[in-house]
C-alpha positions as CSV (number, residue, x, y, z in Angstrom):
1,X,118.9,36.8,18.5
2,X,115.6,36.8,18.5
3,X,113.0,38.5,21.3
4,X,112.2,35.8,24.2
5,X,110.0,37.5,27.0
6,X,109.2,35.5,30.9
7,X,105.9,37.5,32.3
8,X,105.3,36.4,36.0
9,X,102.0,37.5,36.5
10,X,100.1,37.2,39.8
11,X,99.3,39.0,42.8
12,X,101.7,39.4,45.5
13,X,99.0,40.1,48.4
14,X,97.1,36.8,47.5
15,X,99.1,34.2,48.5
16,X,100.0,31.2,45.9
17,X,98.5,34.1,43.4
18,X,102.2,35.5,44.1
19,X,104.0,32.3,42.5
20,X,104.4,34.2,39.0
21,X,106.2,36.8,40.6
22,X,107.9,34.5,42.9
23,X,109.6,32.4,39.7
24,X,110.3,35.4,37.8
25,X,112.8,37.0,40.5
26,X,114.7,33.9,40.5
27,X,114.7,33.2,36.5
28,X,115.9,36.7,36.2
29,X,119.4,35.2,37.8
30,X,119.6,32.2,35.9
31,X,117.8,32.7,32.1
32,X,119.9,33.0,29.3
33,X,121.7,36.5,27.8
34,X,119.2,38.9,26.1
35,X,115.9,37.4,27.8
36,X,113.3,39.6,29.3
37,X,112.1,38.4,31.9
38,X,108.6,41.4,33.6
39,X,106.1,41.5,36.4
40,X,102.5,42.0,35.5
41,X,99.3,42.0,37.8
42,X,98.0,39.3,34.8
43,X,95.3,41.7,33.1
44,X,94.8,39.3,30.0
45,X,94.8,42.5,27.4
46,X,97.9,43.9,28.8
47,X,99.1,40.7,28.1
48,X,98.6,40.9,24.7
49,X,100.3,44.5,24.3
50,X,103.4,43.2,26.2
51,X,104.4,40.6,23.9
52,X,103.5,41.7,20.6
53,X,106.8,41.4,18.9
54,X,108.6,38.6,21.3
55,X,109.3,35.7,19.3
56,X,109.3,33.2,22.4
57,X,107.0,34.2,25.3
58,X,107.0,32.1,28.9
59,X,104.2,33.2,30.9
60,X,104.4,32.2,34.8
61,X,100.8,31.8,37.0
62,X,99.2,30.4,39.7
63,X,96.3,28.3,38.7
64,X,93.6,26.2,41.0
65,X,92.3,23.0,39.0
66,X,91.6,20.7,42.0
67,X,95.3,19.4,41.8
68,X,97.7,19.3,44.7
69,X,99.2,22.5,45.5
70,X,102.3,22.8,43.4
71,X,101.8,20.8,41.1
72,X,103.8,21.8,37.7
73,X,101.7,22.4,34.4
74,X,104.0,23.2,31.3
75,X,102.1,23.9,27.7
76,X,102.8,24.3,25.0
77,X,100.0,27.0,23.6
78,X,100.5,26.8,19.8
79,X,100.3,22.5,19.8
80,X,96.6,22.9,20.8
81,X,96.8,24.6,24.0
82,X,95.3,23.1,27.3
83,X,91.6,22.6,28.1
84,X,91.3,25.8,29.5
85,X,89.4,24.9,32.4
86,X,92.7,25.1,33.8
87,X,93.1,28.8,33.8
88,X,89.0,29.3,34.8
89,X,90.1,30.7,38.6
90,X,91.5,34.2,38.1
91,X,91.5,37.0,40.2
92,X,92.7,39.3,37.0
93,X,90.0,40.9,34.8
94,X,90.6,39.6,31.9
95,X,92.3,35.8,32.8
96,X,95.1,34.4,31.0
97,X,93.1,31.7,28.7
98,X,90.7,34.5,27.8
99,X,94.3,36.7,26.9
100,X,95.5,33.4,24.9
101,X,92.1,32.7,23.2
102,X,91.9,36.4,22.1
103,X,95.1,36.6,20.7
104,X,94.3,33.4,18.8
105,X,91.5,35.1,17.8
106,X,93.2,38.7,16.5
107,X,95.9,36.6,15.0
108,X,98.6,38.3,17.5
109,X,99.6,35.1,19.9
110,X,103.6,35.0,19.6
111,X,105.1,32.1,17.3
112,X,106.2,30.1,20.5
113,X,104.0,30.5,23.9
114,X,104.4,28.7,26.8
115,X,102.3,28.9,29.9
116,X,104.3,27.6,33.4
117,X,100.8,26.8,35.4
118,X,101.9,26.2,38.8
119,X,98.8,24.9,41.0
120,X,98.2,26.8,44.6
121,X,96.1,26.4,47.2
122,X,95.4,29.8,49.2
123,X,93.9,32.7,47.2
124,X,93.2,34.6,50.3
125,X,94.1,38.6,50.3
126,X,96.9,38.8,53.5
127,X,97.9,35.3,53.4
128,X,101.3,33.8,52.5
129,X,102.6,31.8,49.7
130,X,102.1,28.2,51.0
131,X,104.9,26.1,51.4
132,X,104.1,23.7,48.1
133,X,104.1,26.4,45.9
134,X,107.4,27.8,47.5
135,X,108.9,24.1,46.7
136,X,107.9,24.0,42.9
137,X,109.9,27.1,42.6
138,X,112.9,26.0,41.9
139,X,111.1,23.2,39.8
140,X,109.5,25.8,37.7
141,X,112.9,27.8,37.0
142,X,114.4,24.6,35.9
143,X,111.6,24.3,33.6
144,X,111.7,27.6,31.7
145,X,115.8,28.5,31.5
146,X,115.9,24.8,29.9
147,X,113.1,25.8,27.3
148,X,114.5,29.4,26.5
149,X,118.3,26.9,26.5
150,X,116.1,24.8,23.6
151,X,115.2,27.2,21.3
152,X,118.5,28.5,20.7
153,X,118.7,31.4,23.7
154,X,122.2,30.1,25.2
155,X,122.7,31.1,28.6
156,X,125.8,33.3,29.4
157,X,127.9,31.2,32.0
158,X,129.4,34.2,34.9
159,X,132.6,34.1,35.4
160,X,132.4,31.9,38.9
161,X,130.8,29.2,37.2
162,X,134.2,28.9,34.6
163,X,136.4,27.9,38.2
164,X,139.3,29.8,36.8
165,X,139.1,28.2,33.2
166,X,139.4,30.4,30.4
């Protein structure tokens, strides 16, 4: 099978900034067999260490476009990418669309990247994730164990889930 990586990357003492963690934690539960799913603070050449080698990469952030908080943005990177403008807020050193663009660059972006962009509102050090972001959530999870379900990464089914069927 091959290597399929979810990065949640954010900050978790910056409100919405925490989103990316937020989604990983629950993907971890529900993403196909065999996936990795990581935590990163989102330092965009850390990025590009961590998935060297994944053939399927979902990264997870919090973004602020102008857009209402908790909004959903789901790209494909390698059919064009977004405008980038999208990923211009960052409170990482290196952003993610500087990460992506370098990679493009060096050759090194993994043969399927996606970027869950889920829009937030408060930035803030010491405040909490706001209650629009905490409802995409689930929206978000949805998202990414249906694309990793896509490209071929089938997702074990526990035991409860059969109801007694063998």
């Amino acid at each position: 099978m091959n290597k399929a990586l979810v990065i949640g990357i954010g900050n978790t003492l910056r409100g919405d900034d925490a989103v990316g963690h937020l989604v990983s934690e629950e993907v971890k539960g529900a993403c196909p067999t065999g996936t990795i799913v990581l935590q990163k603070t989102g330092n965009g050449l850390d990025l590009l260490e961590t998935w060297k080698g994944a053939d399927l990469v979902i990264v997870v952030d919090a973004i602020r476009s102008g857009n209402t908080a908790g909004k959903i943005h789901f790209l494909d990177v390698n059919k064009g990418g977004p405008e980038w403008d999208l990923f211009g807020y960052s409170t990482h050193s290196v952003s993610l669309g500087e990460a992506i663009e370098l990679g493009k660059a060096l050759g090194t972006l993994p043969p399927k990247l996606f970027v869950c962009g889920i829009e937030g509102r408060s930035f803030e050090l010491g405040m909490s994730v706001s209650a629009q972001v905490k409802e995409a959530i689930p929206r978000a999870v949805k998202l990414i164990v249906e694309t990793l379900e896509r490209r071929g990464h089938a997702r074990s089914i526990p035991d409860e889930e059969l109801n007694g069927t063998d």
